[in-house]
N, C-alpha and C positions, 0 to 999 in steps of 0.2 A: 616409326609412328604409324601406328593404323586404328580408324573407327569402328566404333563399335556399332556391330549388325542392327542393335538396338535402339540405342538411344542417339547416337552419333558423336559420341563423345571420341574423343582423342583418347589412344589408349599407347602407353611409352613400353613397347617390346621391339627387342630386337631379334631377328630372322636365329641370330647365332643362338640363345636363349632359349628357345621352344621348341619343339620336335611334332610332326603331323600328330592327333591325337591328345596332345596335351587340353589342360581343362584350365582356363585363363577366365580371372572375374574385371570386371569396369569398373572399375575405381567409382563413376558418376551415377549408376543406374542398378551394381550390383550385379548385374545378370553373371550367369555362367556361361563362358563361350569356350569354343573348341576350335583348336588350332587345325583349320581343313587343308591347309599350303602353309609353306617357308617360303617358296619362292615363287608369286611373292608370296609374303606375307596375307595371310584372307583368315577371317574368323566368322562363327557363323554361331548361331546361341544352341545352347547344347542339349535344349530342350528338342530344337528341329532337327537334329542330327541325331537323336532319340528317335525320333519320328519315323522318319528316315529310314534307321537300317531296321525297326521293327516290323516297316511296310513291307521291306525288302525279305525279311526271312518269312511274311507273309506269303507273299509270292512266290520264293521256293518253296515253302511247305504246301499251297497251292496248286503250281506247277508239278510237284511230286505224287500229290493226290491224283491227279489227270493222269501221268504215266502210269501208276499203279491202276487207274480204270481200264485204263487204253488194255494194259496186260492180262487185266482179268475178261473182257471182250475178245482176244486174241483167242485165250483157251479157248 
């Protein structure tokens, strides 16, 4: 058993069942949630894990813009 990020409702999954990744709904609240751990069990709403990894290839393509400055400064 584990709650939901959202609403806090009880939600009936078991660790064997779901796999990192997966995309699990609340029965109470509907939300979409994403399986972030098995062990334990943690879910997290799949909007903010959205959020999340588009911050993050932000920040590489970011980071990558700076190297390529950094390299044309060098010449």
């Amino acid at each position: 058993m584990v709650t939901c990020p959202v609403c806090d409702g009880a939600i009936d999954l078991d660790e064997e069942d779901v796999d990192e990744g997966d995309i699990v709904s609340c029965d109470e609240c509907g939300a979409d949630l994403t399986v972030v751990s098995v062990e334990p069990l943690e879910l997290e709403s799949a909007e903010e894990v959205e959020e999340e990894e588009e911050e993050e290839e932000d920040d590489y393509l970011e980071e990558d813009e700076e190297d390529e400055d950094a390299d044309e400064d060098w010449k």
